[in-house]
TIPA-422979 format. One record per atom (N, C-alpha, C): residue in three letters; x, y, z. Coordinates in steps of 0.001 Angstrom, whole numbers, padded with zeros to 6 digits, always signed. Layout:
ALAXYZ
...
END
This chain:
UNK-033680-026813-016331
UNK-032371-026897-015711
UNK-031293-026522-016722
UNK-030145-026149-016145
UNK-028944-025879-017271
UNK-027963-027247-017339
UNK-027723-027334-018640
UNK-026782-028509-018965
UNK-025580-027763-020023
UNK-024904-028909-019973
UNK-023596-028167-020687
UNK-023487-027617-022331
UNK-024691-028258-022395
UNK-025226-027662-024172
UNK-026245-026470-023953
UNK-026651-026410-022919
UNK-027248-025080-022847
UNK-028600-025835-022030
UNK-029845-024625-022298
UNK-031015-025054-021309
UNK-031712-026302-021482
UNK-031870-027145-020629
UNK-032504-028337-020608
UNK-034009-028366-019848
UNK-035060-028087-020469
UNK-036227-028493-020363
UNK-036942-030140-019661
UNK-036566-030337-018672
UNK-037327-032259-018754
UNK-038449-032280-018321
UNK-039305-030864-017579
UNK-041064-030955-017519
UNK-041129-029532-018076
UNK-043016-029478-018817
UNK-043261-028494-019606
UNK-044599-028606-019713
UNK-045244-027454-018634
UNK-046611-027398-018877
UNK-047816-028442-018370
UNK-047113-028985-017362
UNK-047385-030111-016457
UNK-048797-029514-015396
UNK-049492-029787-015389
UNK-050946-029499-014499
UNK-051768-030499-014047
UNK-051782-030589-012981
UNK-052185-031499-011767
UNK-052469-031488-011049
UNK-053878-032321-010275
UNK-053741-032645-009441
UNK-054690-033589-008920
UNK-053931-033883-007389
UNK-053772-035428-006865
UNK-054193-034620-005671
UNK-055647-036187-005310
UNK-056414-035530-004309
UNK-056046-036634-003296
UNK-056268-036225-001506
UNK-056300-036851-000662
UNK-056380-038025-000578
UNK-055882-039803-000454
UNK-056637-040875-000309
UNK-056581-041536-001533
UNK-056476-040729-002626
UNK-056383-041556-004093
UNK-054812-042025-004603
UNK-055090-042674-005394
UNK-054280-043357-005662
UNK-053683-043059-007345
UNK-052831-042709-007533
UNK-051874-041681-008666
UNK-051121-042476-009407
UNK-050951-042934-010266
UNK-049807-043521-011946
UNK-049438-042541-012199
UNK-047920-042323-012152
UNK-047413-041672-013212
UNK-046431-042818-014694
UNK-047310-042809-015675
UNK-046470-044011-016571
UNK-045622-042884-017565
UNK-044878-043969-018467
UNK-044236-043054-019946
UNK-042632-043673-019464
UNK-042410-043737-020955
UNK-040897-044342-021280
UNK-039955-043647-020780
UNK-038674-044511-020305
UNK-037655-044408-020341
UNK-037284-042820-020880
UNK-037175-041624-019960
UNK-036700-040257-019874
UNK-037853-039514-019939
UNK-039224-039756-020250
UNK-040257-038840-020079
UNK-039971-037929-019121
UNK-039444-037999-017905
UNK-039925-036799-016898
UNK-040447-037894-015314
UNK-040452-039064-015145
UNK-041220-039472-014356
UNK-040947-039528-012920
UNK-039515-039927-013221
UNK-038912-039412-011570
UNK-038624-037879-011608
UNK-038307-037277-012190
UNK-037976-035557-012114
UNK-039167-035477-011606
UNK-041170-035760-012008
UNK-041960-035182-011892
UNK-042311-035696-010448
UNK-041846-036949-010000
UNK-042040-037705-008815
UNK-041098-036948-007447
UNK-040227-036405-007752
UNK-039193-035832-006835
UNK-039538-034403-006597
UNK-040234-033400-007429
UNK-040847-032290-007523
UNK-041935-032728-006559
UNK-042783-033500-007093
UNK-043927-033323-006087
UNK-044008-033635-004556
UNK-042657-034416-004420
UNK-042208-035093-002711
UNK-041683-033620-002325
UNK-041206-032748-003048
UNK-040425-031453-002358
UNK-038484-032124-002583
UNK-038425-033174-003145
UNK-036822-033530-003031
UNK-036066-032503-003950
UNK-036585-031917-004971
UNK-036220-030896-006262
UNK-037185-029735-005827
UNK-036648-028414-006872
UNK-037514-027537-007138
UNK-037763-027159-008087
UNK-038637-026397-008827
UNK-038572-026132-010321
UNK-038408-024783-010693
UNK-037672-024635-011940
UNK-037020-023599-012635
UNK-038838-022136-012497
UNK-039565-022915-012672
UNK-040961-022558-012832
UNK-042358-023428-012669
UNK-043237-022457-012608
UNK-044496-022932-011810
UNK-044755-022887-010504
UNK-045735-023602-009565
UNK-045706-023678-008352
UNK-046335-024950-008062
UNK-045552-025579-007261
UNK-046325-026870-006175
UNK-046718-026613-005275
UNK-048054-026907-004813
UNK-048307-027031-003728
UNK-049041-028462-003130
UNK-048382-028746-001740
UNK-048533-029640-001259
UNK-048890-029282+000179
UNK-050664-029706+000464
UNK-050937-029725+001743
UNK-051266-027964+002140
UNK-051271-027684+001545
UNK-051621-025851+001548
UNK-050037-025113+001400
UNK-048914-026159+001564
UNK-047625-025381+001819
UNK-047147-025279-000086
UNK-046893-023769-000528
UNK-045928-023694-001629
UNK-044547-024089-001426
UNK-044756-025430-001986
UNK-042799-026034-002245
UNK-041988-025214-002700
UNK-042323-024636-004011
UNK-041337-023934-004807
UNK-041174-022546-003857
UNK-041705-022318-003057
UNK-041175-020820-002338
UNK-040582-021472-000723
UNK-040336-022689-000298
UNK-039622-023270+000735
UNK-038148-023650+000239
UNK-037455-023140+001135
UNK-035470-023799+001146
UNK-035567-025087+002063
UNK-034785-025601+001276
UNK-034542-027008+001439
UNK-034763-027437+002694
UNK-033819-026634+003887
UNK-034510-027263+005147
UNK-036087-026781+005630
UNK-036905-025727+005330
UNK-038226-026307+005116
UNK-039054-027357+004863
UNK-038514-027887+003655
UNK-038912-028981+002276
UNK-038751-030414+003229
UNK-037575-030151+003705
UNK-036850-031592+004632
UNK-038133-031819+005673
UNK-038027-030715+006255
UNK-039226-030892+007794
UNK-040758-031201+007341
UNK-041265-030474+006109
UNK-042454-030872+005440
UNK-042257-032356+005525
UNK-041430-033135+004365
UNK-041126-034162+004108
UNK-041146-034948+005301
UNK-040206-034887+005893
UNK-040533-035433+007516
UNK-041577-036079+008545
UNK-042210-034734+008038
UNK-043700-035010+008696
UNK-044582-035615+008103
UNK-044706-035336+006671
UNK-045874-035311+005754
UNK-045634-036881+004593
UNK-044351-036790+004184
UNK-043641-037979+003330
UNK-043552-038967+003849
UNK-043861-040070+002869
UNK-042895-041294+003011
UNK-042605-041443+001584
UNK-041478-042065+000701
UNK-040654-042268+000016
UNK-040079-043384-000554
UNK-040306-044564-001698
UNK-040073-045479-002220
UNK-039384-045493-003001
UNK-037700-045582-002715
UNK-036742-045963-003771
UNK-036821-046589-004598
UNK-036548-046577-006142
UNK-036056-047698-006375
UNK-035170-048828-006182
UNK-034249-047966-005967
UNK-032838-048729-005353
UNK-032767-049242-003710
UNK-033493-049065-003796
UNK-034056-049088-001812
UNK-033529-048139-000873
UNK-031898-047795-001065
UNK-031878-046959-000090
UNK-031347-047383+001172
UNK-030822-048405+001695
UNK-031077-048741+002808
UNK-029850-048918+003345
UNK-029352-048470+004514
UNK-028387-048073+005271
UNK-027731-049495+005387
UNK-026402-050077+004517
UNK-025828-051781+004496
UNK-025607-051708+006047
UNK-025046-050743+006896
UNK-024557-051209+008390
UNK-026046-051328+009267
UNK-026660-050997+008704
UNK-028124-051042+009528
UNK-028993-052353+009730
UNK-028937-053024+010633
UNK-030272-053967+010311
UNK-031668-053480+009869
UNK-032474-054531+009075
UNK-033957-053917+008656
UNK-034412-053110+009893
UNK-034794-053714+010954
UNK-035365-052758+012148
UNK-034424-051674+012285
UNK-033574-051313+012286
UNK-032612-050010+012222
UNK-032789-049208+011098
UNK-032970-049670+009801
UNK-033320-048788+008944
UNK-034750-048072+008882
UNK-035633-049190+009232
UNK-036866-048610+009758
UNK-036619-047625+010935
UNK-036557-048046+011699
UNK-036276-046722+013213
UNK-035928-045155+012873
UNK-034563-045371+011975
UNK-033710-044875+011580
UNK-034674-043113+011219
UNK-036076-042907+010684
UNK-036917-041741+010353
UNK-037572-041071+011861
UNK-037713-042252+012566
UNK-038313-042012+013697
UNK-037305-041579+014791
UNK-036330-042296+015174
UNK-035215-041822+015922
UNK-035023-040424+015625
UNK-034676-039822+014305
UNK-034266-038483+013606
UNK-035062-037595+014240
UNK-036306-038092+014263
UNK-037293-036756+014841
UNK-037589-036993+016743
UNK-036697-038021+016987
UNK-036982-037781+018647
UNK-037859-038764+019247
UNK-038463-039904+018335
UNK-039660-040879+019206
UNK-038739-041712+019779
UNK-039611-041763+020596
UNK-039264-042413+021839
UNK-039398-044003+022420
UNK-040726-044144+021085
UNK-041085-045755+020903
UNK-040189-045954+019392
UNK-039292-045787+018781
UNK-039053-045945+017383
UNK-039116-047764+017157
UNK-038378-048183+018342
UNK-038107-049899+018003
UNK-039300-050134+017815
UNK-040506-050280+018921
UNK-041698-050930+018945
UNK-042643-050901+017421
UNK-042328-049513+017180
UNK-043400-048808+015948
UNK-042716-049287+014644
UNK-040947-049460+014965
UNK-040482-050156+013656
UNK-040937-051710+013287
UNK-040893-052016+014833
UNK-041314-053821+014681
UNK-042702-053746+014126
UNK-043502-053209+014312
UNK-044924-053186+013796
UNK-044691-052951+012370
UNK-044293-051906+012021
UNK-044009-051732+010438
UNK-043511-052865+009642
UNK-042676-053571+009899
UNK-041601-054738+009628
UNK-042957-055643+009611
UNK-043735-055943+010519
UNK-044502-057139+010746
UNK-045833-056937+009809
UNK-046130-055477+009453
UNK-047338-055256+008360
UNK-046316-055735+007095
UNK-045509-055799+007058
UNK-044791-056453+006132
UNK-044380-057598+005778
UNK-044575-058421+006470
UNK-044049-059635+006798
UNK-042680-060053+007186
UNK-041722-059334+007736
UNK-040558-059286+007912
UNK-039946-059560+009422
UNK-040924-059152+010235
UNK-040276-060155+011602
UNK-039738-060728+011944
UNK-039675-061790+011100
UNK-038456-062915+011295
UNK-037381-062254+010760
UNK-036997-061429+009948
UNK-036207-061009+009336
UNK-035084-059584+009997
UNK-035838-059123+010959
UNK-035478-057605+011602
UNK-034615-057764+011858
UNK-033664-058167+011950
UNK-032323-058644+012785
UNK-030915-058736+011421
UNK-031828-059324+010078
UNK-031154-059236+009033
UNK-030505-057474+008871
UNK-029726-057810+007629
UNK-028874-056535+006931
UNK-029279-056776+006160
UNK-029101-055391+005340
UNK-029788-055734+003627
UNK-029105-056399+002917
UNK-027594-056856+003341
UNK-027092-057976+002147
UNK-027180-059082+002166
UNK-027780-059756+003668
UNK-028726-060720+004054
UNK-030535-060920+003368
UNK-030536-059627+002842
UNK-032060-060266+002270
UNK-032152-059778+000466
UNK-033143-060545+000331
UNK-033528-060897-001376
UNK-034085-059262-001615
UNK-034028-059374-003136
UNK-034696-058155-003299
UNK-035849-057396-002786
UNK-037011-058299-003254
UNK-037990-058133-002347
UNK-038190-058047-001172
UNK-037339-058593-000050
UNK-037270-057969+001084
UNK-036683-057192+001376
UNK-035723-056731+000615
UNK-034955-055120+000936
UNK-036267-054078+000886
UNK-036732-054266-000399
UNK-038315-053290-001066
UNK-039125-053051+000427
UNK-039630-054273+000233
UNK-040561-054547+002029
UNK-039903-053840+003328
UNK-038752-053891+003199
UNK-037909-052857+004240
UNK-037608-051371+003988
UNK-038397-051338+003201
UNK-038018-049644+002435
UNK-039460-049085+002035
UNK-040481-050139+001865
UNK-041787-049492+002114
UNK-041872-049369+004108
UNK-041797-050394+004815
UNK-041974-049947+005714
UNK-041246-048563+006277
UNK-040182-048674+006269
UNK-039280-047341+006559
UNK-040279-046213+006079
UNK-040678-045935+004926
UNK-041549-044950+004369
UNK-043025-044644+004734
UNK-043569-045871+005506
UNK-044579-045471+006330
UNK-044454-045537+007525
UNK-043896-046038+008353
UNK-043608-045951+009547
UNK-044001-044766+010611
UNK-043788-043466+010002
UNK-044177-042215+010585
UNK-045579-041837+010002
UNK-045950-042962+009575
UNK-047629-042828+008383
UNK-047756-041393+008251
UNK-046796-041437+006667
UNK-047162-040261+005978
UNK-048646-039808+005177
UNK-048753-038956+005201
UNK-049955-038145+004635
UNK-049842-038887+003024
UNK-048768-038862+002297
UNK-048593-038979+001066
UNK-047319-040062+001047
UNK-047404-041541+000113
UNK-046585-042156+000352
UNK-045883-041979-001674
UNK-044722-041647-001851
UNK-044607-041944-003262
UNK-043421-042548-003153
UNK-043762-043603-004562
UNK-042967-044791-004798
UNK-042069-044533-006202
UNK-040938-044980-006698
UNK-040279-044809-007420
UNK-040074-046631-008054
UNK-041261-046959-009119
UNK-040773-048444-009648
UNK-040648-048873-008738
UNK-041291-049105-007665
UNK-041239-049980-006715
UNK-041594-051390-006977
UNK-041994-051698-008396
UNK-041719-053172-008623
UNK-040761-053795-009438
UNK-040016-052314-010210
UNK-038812-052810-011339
UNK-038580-053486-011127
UNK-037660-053702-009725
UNK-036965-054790-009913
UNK-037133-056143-009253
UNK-038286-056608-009125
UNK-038707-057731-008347
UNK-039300-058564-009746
UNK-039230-059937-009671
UNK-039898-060978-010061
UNK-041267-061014-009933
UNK-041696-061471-010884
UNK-043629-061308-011006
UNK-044328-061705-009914
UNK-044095-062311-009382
UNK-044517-063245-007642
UNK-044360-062265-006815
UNK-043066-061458-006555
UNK-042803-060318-005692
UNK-043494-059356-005556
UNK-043246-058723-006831
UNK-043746-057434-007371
UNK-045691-057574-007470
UNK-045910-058794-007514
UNK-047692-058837-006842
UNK-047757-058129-005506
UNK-046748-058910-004983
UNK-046569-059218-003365
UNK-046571-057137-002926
UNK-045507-056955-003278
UNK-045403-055714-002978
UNK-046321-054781-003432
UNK-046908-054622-004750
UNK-048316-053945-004894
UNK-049336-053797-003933
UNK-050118-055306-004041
UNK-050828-055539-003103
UNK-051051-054876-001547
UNK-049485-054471-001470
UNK-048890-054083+000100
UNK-049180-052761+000295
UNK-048678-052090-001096
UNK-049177-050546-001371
UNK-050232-050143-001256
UNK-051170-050810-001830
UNK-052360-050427-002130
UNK-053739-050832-000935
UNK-052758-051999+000212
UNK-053421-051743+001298
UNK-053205-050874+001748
UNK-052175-050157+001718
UNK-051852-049027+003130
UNK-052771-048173+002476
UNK-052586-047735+001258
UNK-053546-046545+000727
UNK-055078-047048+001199
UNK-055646-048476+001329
UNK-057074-048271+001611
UNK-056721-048245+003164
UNK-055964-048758+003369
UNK-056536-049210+004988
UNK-056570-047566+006115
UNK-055104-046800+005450
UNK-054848-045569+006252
UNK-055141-044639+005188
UNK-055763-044371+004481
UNK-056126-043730+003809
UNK-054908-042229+003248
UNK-054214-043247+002802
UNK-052819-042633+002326
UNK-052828-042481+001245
UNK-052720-041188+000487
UNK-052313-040923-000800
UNK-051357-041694-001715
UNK-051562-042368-002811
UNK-050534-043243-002891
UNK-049903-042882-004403
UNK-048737-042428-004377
UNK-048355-041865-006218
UNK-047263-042691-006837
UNK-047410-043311-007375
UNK-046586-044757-008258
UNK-045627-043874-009649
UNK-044425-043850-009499
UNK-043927-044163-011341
UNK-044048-045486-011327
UNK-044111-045837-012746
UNK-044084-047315-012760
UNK-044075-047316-014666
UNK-043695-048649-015060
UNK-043720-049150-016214
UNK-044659-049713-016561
UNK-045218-050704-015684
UNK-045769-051592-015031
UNK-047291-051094-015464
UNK-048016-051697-016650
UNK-048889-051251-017359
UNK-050596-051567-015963
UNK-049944-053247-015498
UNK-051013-053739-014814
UNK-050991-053149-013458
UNK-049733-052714-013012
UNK-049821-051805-011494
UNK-050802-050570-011613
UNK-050229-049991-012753
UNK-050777-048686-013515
UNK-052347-048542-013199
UNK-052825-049596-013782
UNK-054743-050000-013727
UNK-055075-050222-012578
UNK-054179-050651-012002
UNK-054613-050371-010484
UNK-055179-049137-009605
UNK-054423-048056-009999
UNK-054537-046618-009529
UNK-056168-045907-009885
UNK-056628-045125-009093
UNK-057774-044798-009793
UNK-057902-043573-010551
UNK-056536-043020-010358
UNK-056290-041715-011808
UNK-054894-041868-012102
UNK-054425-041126-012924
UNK-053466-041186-013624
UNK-052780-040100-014875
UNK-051447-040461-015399
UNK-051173-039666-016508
UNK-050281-040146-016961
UNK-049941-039885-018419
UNK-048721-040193-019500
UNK-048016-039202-019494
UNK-046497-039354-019343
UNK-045737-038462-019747
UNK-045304-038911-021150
UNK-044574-038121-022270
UNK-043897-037985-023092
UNK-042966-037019-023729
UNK-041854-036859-023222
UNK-040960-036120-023420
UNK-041580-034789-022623
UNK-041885-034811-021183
UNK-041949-034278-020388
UNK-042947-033307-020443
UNK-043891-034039-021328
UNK-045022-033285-021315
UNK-045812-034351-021173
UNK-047387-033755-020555
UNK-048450-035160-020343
UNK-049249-035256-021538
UNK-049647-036592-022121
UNK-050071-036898-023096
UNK-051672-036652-022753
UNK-051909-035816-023819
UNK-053264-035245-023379
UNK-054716-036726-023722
UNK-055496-036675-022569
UNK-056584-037812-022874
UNK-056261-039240-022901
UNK-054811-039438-021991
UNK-054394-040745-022192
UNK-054766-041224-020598
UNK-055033-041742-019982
UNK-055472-042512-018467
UNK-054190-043246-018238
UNK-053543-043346-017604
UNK-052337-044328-017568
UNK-053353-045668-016914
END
């Protein structure tokens, strides 16, 4: 990318790949590359060079509203920050992917999502009505709801308390067995990390060769 000191490099020589059903770490400190490399592979960015491909479709040769409709269909998406619409109740923010594309059941299929979550009682809340962890829980469901092919998460436990951030793992890593959803984690999170059954290190936006995250 270009920056105001001139060319900025933040991935380099990056080679991968992430198969159907498995489950993906991307670890490495604070500026490695991990969300840049996490947002490339959803189709949210494109790169200066190389090629992605996702699902037989080349990202890097699709314009954005391509990328969007892939995404659409194919994505679901784990903020860190959650994301979540403050005027919206949880069931509205959930809906909110499904409505966009025209379903016709969105409430019913959101309440189900909400309830693989444990949040039912909660659907009616706003996100400044709920704890961290239930904002998260309202923002994984939102992201599967249209049960994407590929679900990727961004620190989806940063910011939760050790009790939570079990809670919400655990949650991930059913959907990946139960629907057999691709599941791709950044994370810090050394013990989420071991969870995954492949993986990689970034370091200064390159992958650390022979390291397993």
């Amino acid at each position: 990318m270009r920056a105001p000191e001139g060319r900025l490099d933040i991935l380099s020589g990056v080679d991968l790949r992430i198969m159907a059903g498995e489950s993906f770490a991307i670890v490495g400190v604070s500026g490695s590359g991990k969300t840049t490399l996490l947002g490339l592979l959803a189709g949210l960015d494109t790169p200066d060079a190389g090629a992605i491909t996702f699902d037989g479709h080349a990202l890097h040769r699709l314009d954005e509203e391509a990328r969007a409709d892939l995404r659409r269909r194919l994505v679901g998406f784990v903020f860190q920050s959650f994301h979540l619409l403050p005027a919206l109740t949880a069931e509205e923010n959930v809906m909110l992917p499904l409505e966009l594309e025209g379903s016709r059941d969105a409430r019913s299929r959101a309440r189900e999502a909400l309830d693989a979550v444990g949040l039912s009682p909660r659907r009616r809340h706003y996100p400044a009505q709920l704890s961290g962890g239930e904002q998260q829980r309202v923002a994984i469901a939102r992201a599967f709801v249209h049960r994407p092919r590929v679900l990727f998460a961004d620190e989806p436990t940063g910011n939760l308390d050790q009790r939570t951030g079990h809670h919400i793992s655990d949650l991930l890593f059913a959907l990946n067995h139960d629907h057999h959803t691709t599941l791709v984690l950044v994370t810090h999170d050394t013990t989420l990390a071991a969870r995954c059954q492949r993986g990689i290190e970034l370091d200064e936006g390159r992958v650390v060769p022979g390291v397993r995250a």
